[in-house]
C-alpha positions in Angstrom: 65.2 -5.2 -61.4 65.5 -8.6 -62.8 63.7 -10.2 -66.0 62.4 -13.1 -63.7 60.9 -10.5 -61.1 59.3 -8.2 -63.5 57.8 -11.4 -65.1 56.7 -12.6 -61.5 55.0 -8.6 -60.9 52.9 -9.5 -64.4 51.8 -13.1 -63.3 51.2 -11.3 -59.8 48.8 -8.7 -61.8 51.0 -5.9 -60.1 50.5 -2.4 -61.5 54.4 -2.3 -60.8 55.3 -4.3 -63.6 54.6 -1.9 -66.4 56.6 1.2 -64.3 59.6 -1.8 -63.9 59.5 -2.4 -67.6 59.3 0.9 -68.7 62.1 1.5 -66.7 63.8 -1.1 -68.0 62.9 -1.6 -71.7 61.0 2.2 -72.6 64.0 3.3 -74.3 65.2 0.3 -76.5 60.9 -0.2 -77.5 60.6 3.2 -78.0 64.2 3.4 -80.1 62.1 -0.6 -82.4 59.2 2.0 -82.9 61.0 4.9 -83.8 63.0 3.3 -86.4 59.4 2.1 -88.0 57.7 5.3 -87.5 59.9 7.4 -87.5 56.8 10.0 -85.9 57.5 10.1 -81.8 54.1 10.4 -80.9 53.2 7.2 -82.9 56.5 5.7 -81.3 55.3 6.0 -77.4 51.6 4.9 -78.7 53.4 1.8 -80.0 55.3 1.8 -76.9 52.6 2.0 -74.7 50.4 -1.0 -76.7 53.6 -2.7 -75.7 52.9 -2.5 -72.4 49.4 -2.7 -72.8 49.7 -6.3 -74.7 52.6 -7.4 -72.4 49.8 -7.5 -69.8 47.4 -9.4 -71.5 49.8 -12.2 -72.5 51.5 -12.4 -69.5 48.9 -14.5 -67.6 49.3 -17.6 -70.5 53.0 -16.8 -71.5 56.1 -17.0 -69.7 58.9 -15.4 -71.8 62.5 -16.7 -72.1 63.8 -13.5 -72.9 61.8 -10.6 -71.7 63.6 -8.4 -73.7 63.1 -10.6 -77.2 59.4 -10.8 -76.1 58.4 -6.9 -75.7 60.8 -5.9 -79.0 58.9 -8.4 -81.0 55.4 -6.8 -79.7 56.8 -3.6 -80.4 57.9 -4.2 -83.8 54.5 -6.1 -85.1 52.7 -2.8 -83.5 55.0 -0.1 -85.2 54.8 -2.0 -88.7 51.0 -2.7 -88.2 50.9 1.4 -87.6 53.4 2.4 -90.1 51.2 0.3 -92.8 48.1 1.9 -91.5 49.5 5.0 -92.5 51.4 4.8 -95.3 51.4 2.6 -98.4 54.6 0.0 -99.0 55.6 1.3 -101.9 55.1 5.3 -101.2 57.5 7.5 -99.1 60.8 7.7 -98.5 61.1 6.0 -95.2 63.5 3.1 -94.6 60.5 0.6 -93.8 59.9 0.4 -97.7 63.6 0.7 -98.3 64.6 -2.4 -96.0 61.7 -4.3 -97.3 62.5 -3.5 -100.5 65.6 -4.5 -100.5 64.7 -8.0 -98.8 62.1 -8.4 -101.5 64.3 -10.6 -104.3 65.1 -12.6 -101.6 61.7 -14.1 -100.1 58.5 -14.5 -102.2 56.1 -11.6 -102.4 53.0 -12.9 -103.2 50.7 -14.3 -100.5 48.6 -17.0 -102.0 46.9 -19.7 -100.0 49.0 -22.5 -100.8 52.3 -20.4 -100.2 51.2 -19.4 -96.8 52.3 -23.5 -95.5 55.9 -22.2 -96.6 56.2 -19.0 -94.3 57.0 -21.4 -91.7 59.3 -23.2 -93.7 61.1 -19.8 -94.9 61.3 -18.1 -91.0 63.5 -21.3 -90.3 65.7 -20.9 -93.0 66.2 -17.3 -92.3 67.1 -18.4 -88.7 69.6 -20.5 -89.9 70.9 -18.6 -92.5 71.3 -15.4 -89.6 72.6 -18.0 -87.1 75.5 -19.1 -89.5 76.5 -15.5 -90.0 79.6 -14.6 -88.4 78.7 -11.9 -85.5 79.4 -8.8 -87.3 77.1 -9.7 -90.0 74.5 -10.7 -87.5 74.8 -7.4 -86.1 74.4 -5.5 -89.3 71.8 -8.1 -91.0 69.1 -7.8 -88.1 69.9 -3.8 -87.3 69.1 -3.3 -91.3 65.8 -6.0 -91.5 64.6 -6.7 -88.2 65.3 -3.0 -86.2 65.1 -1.5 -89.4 67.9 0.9 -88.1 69.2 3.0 -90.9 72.8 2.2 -93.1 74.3 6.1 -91.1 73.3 4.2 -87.7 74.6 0.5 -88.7 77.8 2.4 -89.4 78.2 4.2 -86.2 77.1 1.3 -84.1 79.4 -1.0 -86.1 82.4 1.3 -86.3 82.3 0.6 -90.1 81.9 2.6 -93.0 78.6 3.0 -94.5 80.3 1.8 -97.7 81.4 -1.1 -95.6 77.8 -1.7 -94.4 76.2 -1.0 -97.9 78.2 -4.0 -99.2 77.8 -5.9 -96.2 74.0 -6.0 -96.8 74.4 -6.4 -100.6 76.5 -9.8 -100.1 74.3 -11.3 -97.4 71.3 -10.5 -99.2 72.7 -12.5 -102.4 73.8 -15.0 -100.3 70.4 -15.4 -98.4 69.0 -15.1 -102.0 71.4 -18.1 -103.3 70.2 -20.2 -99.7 66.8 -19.8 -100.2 66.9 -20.9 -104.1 68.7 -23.9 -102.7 66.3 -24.8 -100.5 63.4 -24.0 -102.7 61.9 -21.1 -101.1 62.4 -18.7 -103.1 
């Protein structure tokens, strides 16, 4: 079924819409979550909040790209879960890891008159990601936005996961670099 029709079964209220995106999107949600939690019973509750909060903002949203739409609600939910249960800083996960590595990069500190900036730095990090050429667009957002391990990167890439190790080094010194230019950092 077609983005646009499952859209049009949520503005309908239609019980069908959450089997059709299920269907449609369960396994790439389920595969955001999974990378987070890395616990498959936490992954289909995240999964199933997806669906849950899909339906609620349906009714006053009317997504571009449906796909876009449920991964980011699927994300926020697995990292809001994975903090929950775990500290930032403890465990060997690659949440920490991938966040730790980001973490020269963009401030760390939340204080009140920083907050006006997170605006300011999303946009830059658009740009910066949008300049990329595609194979380090693919490997930057696996590694900081799906989380996906350096092993998967590599086998979805067809690089080596020296390759992808160096990849990330060098864009994160050069979104480090752009981000001092521009004073965000």
């Amino acid at each position: 079924m077609e983005d646009t029709a499952i859209i049009d079964l949520y503005w309908q209220r239609s019980d069908q819409a959450i089997s059709e995106t299920d269907r449609k999107y369960g396994r790439y949600c389920h595969r955001i979550a999974m990378n987070i939690c890395t616990d498959n019973e936490d992954a289909e509750e995240c999964v199933n909040d997806t669906w849950f909060r899909a339906w609620n903002l349906m009714p006053t949203e009317r997504p571009a790209i449906l796909s876009g739409f449920l991964g980011t609600i699927t994300r926020h939910l697995a990292l809001d879960r994975y903090r929950a249960k775990h500290s930032l800083k403890r465990g060997g996960g690659e949440v920490p890891l991938a966040l730790d590595e980001l973490s020269d990069c963009v401030m760390s500190q939340s204080d009140p008159e920083r907050e006006v900036e997170v605006k300011e730095l999303e946009e830059a990090i658009d740009r910066f990601v949008n300049e990329l050429p595609e194979t380090d667009q693919i490997i930057f957002i696996s590694r900081y936005w799906f989380l996906a391990t350096v092993a998967e990167i590599a086998k979805k890439s067809g690089c080596t996961q020296s390759k992808v190790k160096t990849t990330l080094f060098r864009l994160r010194k050069k979104l480090r670099d752009r981000l001092q230019e521009e004073g965000l950092c």
